[in-house]
VOZAZA-645072 format. One record per residue: x, y, z of N, C-alpha, C, CB in turn; residue in three letters. Coordinates in Angstrom, 2 decimals. Glycine has a CB too. Layout:
n_east,n_north,n_up,ca_east,ca_north,ca_up,c_east,c_north,c_up,cb_east,cb_north,cb_up,aa
X,Y,Z,X,Y,Z,X,Y,Z,X,Y,Z,Ala
...
// end
This chain:
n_east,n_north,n_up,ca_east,ca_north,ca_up,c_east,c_north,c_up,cb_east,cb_north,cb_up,aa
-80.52,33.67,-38.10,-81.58,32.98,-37.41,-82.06,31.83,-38.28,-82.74,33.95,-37.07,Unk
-82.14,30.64,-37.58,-82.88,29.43,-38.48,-84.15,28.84,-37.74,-81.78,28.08,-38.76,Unk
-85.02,28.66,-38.77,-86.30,28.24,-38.50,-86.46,26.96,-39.12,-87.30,29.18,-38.93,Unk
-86.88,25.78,-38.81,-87.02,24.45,-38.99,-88.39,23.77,-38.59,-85.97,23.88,-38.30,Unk
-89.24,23.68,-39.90,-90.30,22.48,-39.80,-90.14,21.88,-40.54,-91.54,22.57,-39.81,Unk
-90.88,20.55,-40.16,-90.62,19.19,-40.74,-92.30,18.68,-40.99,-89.58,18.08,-39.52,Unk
-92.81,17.90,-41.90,-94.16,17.32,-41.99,-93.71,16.08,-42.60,-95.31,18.17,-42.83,Unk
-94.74,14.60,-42.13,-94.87,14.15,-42.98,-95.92,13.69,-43.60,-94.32,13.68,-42.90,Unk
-95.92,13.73,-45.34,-97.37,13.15,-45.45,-97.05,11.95,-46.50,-98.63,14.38,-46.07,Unk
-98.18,10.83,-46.43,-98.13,9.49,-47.17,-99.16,9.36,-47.94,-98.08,8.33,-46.36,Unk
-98.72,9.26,-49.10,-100.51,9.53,-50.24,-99.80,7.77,-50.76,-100.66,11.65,-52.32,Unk
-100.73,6.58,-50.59,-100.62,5.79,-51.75,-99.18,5.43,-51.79,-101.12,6.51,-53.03,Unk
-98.41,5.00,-50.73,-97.43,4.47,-51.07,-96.41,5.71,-51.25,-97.72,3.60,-52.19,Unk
-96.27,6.68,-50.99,-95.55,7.83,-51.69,-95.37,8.72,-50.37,-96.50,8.63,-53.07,Unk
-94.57,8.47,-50.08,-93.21,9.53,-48.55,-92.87,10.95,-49.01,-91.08,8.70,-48.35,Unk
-93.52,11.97,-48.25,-93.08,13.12,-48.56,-92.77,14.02,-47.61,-93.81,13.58,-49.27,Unk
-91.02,13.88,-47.09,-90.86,14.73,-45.98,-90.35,16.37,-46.27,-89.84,13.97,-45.08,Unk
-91.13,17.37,-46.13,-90.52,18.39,-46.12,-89.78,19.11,-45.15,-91.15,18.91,-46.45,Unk
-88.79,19.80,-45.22,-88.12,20.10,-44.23,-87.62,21.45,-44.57,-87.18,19.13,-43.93,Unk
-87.92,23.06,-43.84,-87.51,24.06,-44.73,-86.63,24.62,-43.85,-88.55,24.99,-45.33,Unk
-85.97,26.04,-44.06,-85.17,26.31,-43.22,-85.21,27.74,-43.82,-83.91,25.43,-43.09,Unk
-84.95,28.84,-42.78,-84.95,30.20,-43.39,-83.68,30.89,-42.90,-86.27,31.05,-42.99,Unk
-83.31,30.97,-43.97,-81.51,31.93,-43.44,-81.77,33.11,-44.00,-79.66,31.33,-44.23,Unk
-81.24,33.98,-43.23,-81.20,35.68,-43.00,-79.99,35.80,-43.71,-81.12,36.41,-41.28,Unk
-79.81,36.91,-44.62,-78.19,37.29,-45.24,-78.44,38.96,-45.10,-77.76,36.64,-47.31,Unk
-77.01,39.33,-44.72,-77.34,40.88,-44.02,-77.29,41.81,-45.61,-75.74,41.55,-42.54,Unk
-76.50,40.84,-46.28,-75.38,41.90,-47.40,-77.01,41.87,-48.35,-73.26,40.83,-48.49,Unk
-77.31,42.55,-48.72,-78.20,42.71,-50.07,-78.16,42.06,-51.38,-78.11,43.87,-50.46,Unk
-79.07,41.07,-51.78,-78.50,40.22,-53.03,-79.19,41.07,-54.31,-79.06,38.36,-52.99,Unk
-78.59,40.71,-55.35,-79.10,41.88,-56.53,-79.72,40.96,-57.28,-77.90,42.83,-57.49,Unk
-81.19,40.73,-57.36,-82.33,40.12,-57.97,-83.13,40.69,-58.24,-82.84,39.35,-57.50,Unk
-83.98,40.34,-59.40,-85.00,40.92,-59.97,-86.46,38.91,-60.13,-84.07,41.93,-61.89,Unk
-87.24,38.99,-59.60,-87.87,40.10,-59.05,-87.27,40.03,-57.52,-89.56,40.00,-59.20,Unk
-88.50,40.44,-56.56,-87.61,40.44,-55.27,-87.84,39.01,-54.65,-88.05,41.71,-54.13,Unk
-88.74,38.11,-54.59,-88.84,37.04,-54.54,-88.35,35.99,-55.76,-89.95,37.05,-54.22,Unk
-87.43,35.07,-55.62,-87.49,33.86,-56.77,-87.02,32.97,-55.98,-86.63,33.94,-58.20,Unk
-86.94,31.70,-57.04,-86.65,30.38,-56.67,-85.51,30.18,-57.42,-87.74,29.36,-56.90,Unk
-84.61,29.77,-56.69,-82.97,30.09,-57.43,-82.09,29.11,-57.59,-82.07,31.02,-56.66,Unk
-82.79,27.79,-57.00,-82.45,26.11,-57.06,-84.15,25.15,-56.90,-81.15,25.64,-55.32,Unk
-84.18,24.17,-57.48,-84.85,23.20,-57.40,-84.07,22.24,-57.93,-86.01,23.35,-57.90,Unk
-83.79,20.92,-57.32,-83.17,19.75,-58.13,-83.43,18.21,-57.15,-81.28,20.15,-58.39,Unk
-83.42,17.50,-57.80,-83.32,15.79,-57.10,-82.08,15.32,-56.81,-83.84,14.57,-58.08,Unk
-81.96,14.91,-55.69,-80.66,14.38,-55.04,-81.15,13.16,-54.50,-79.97,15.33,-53.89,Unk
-80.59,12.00,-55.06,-80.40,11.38,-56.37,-81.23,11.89,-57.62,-80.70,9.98,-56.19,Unk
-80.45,12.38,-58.86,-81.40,12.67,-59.61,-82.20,11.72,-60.77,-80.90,13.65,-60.07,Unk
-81.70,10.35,-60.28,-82.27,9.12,-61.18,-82.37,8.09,-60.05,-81.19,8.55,-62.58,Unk
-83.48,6.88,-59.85,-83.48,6.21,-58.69,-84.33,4.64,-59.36,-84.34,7.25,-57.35,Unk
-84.38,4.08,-59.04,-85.23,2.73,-59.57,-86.25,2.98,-58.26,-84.20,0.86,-59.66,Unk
-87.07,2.04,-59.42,-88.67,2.32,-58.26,-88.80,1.40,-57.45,-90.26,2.32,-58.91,Unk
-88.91,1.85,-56.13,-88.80,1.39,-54.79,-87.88,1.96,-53.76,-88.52,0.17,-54.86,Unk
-87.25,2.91,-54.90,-86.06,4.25,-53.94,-86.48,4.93,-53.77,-84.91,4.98,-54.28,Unk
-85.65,6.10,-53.10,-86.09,7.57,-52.50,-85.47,8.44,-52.63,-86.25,7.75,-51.33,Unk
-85.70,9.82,-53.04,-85.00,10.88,-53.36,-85.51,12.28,-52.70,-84.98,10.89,-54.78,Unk
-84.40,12.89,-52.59,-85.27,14.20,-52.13,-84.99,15.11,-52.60,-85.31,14.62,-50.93,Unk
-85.71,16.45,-53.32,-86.21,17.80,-53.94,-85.79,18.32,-52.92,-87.73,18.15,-54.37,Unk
-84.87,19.61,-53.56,-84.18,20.75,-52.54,-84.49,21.94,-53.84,-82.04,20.42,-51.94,Unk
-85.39,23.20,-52.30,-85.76,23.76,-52.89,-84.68,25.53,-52.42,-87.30,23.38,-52.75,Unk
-84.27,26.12,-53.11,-84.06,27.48,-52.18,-84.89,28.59,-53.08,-82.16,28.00,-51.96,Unk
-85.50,29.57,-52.59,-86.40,30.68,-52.68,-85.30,31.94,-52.08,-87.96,30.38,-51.69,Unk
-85.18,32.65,-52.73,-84.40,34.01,-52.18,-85.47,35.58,-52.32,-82.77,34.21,-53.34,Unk
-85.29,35.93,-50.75,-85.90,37.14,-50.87,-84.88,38.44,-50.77,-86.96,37.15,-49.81,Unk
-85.00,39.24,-52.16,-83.99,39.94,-52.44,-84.50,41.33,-52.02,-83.53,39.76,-53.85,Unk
-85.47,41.84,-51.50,-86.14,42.61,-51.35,-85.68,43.34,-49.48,-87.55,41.89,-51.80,Unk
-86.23,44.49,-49.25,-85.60,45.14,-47.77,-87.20,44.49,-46.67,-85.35,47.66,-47.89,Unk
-88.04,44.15,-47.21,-89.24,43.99,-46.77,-89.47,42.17,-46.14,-90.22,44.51,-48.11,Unk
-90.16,42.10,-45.21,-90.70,40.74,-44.94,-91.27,40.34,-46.40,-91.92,40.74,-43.67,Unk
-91.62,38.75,-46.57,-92.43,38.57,-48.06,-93.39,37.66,-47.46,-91.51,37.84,-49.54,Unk
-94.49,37.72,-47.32,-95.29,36.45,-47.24,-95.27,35.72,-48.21,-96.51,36.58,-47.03,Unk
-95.10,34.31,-48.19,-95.59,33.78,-49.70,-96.03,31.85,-49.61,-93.89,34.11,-51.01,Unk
-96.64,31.58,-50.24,-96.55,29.87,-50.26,-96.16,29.27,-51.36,-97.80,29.18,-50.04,Unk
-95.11,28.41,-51.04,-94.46,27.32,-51.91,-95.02,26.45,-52.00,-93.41,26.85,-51.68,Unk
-96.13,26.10,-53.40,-96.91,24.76,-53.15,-96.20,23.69,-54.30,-98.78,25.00,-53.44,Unk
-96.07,22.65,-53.73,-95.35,21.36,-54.30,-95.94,20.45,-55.19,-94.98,20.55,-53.30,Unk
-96.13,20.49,-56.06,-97.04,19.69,-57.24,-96.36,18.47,-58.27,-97.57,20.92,-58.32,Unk
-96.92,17.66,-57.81,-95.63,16.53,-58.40,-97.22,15.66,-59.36,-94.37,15.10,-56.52,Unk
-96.24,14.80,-60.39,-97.02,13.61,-61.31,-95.70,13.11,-62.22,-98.55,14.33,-62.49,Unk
-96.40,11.93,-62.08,-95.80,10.53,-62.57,-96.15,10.95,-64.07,-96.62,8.88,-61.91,Unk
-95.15,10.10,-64.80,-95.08,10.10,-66.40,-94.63,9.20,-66.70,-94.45,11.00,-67.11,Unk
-94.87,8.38,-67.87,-95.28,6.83,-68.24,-95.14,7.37,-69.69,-97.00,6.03,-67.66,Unk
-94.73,6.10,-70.52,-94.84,6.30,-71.64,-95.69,6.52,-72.75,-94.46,5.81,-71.76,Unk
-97.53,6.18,-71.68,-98.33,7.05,-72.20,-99.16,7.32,-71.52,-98.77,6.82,-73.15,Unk
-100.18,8.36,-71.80,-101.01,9.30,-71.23,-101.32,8.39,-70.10,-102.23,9.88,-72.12,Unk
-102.05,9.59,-69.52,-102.53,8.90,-68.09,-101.32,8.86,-66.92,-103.04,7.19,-68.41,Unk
-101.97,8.34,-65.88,-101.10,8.19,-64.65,-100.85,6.59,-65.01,-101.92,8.62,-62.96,Unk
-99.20,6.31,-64.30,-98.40,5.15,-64.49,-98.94,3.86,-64.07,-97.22,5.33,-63.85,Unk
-99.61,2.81,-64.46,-99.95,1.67,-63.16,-98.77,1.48,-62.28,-100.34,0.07,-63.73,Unk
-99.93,1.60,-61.08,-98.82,1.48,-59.85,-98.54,2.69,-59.12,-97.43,1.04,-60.35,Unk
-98.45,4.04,-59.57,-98.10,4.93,-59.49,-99.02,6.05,-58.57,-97.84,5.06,-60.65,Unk
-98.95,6.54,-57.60,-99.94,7.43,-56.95,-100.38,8.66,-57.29,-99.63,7.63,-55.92,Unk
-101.30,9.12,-57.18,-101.70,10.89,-57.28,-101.20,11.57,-56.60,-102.95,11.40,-57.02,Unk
-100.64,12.54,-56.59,-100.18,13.38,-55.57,-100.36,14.60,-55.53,-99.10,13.31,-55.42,Unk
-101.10,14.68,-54.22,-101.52,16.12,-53.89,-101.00,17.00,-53.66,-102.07,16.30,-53.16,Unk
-101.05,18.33,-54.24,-100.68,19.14,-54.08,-99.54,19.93,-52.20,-101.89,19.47,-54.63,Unk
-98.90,20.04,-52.05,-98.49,20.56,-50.77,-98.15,22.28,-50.74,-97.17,19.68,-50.35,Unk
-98.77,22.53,-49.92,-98.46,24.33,-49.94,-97.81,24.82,-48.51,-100.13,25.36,-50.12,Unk
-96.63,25.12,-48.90,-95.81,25.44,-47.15,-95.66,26.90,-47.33,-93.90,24.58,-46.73,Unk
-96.58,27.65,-46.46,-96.71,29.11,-46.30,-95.56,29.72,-44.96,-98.48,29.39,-45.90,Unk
-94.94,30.84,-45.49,-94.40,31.40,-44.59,-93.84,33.03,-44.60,-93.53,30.54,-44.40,Unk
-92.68,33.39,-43.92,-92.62,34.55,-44.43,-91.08,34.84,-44.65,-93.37,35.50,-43.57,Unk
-90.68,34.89,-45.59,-89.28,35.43,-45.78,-88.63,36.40,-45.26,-89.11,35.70,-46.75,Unk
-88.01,36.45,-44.56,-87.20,37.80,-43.84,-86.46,38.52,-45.09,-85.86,37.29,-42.51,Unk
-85.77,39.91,-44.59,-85.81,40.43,-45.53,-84.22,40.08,-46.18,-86.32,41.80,-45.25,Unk
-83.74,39.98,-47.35,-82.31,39.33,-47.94,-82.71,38.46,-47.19,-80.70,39.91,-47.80,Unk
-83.23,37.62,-47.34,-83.00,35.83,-46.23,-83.52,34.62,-47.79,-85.01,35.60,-44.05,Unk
-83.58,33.54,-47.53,-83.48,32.62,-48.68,-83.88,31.44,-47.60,-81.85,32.54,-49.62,Unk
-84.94,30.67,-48.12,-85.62,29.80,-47.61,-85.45,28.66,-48.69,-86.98,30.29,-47.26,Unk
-84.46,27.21,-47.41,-84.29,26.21,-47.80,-85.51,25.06,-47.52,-83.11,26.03,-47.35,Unk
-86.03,24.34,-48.23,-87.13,23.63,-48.36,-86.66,22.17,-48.96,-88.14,24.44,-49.23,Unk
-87.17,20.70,-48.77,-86.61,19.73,-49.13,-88.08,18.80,-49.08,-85.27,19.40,-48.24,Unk
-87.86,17.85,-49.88,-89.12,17.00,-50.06,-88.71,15.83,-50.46,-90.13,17.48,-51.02,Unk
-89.36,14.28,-49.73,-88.39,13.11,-50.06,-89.36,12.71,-50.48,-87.52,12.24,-49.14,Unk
-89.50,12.08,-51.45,-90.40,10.98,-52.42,-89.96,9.56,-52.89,-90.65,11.62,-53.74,Unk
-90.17,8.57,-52.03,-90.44,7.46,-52.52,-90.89,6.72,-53.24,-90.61,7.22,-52.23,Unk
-90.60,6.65,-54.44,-91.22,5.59,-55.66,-91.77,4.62,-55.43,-90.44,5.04,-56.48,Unk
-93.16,4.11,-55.51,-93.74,3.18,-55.05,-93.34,1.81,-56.21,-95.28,3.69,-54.83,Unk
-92.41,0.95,-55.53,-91.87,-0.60,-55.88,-92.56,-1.10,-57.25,-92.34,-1.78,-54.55,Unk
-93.80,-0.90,-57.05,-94.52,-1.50,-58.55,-95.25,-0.30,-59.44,-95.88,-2.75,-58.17,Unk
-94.30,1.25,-59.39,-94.83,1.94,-59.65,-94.10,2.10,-61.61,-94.76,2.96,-58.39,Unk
-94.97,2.09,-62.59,-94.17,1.89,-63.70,-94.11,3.40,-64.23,-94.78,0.73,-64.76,Unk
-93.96,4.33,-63.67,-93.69,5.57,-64.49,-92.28,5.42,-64.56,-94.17,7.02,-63.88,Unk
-91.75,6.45,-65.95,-90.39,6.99,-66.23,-89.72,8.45,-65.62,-90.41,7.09,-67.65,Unk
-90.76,8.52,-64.96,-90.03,9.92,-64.76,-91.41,10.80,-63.61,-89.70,10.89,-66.78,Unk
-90.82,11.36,-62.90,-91.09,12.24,-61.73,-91.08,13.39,-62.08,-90.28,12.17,-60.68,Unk
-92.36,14.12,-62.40,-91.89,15.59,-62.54,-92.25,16.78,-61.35,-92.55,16.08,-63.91,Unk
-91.60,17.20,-60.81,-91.88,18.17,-59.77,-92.19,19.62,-60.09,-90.81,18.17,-58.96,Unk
-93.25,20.13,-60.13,-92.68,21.85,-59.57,-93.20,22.68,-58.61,-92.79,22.86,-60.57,Unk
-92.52,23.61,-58.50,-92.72,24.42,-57.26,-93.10,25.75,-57.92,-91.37,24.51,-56.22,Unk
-94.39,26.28,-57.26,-94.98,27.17,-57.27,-94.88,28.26,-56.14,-95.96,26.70,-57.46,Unk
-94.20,29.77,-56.62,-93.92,30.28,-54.85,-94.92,31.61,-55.21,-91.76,30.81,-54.17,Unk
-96.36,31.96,-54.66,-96.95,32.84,-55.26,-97.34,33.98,-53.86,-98.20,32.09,-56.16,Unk
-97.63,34.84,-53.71,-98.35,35.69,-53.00,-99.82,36.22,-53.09,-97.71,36.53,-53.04,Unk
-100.70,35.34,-52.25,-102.23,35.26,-52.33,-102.26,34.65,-54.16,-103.14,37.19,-51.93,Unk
-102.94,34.99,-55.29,-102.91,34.72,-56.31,-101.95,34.73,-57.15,-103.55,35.11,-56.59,Unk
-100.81,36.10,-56.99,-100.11,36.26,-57.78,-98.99,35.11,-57.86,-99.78,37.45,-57.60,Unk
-98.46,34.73,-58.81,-97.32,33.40,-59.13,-96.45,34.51,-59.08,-97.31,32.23,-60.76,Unk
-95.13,34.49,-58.20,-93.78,35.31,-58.42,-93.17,34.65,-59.19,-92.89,35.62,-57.32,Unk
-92.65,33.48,-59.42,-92.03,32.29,-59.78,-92.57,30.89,-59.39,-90.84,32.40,-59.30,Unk
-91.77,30.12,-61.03,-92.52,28.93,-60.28,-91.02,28.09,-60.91,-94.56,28.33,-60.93,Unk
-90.75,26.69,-60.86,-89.70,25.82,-61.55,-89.85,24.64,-61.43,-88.49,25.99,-61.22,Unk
-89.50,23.93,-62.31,-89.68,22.33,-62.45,-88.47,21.96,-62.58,-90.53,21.72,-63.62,Unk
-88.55,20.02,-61.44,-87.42,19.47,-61.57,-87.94,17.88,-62.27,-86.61,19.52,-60.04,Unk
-87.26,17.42,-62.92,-87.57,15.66,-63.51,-86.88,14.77,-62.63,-86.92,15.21,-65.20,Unk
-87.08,13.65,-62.03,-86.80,12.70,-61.41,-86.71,11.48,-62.45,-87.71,12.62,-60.34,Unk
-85.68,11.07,-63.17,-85.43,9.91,-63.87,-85.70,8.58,-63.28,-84.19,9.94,-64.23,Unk
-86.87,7.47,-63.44,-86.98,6.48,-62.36,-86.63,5.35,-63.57,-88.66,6.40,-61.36,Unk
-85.73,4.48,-63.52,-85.56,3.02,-63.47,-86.49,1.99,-63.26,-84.82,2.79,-62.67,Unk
-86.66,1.12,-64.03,-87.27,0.01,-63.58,-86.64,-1.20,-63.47,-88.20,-0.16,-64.23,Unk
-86.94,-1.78,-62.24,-86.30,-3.13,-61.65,-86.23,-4.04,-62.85,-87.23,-3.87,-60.37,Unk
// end
């Protein structure tokens, strides 16, 4: 069974389409714990600013049980020093709640556009997948950005 939503949101110059997808697997996967996050990465994983890339996320529920849980998306710009990059936007947090079927693995994707006069070096992403308070897992990906 596949399930498909899509959002988009625009903070400041900055495109963020998520798009998740939940696949069912019958065979039992052998994980500890029963929820994790078992890929995060950038595709393109280096881009000059004014490109676009998108974060692919998969979450596997290894467990016989439904999982409720939310994947919240937390991204910031990095510059060669402190502070946020000139040019560069804040970006708010995103939390995509749902429920994992049981052995099923939820595909998730996020496109981020580098804003043209944005001077950070680097994109750092991570994903947080927790249940009510508890963090099951969390992982970070770097986005290498170029400047024109």
């Amino acid at each position: 069974m596949r399930l498909m939503a899509s959002m988009v949101v625009a903070a400041l110059g900055l495109m963020a389409a998520p798009a998740t997808t939940a696949v069912a697997d019958p065979v039992p996967p052998a994980c500890t714990p029963p929820v994790q996050i078992t890929d995060l990465a950038f595709d393109p994983p280096e881009v000059t600013a004014g490109d676009a890339t998108t974060a692919t996320l998969v979450v596997q529920n290894c467990s016989p049980d439904p999982e409720p849980v939310t994947a919240t998306w937390l991204g910031r710009f990095i510059g060669p020093a402190s502070g946020i990059p000139a040019g560069c936007p804040v970006i708010d947090p995103l939390p995509q709640q749902t429920t994992l079927a049981p052995y099923s693995e939820l595909h998730s994707a996020l496109t981020y556009t580098v804003p043209r006069d944005c001077r950070a070096l680097t994109l750092v992403v991570i994903v947080r997948v927790q249940q009510d308070a508890t963090i099951l897992d969390q992982q970070a990906a770097e986005l290498r950005i170029s400047q024109p």
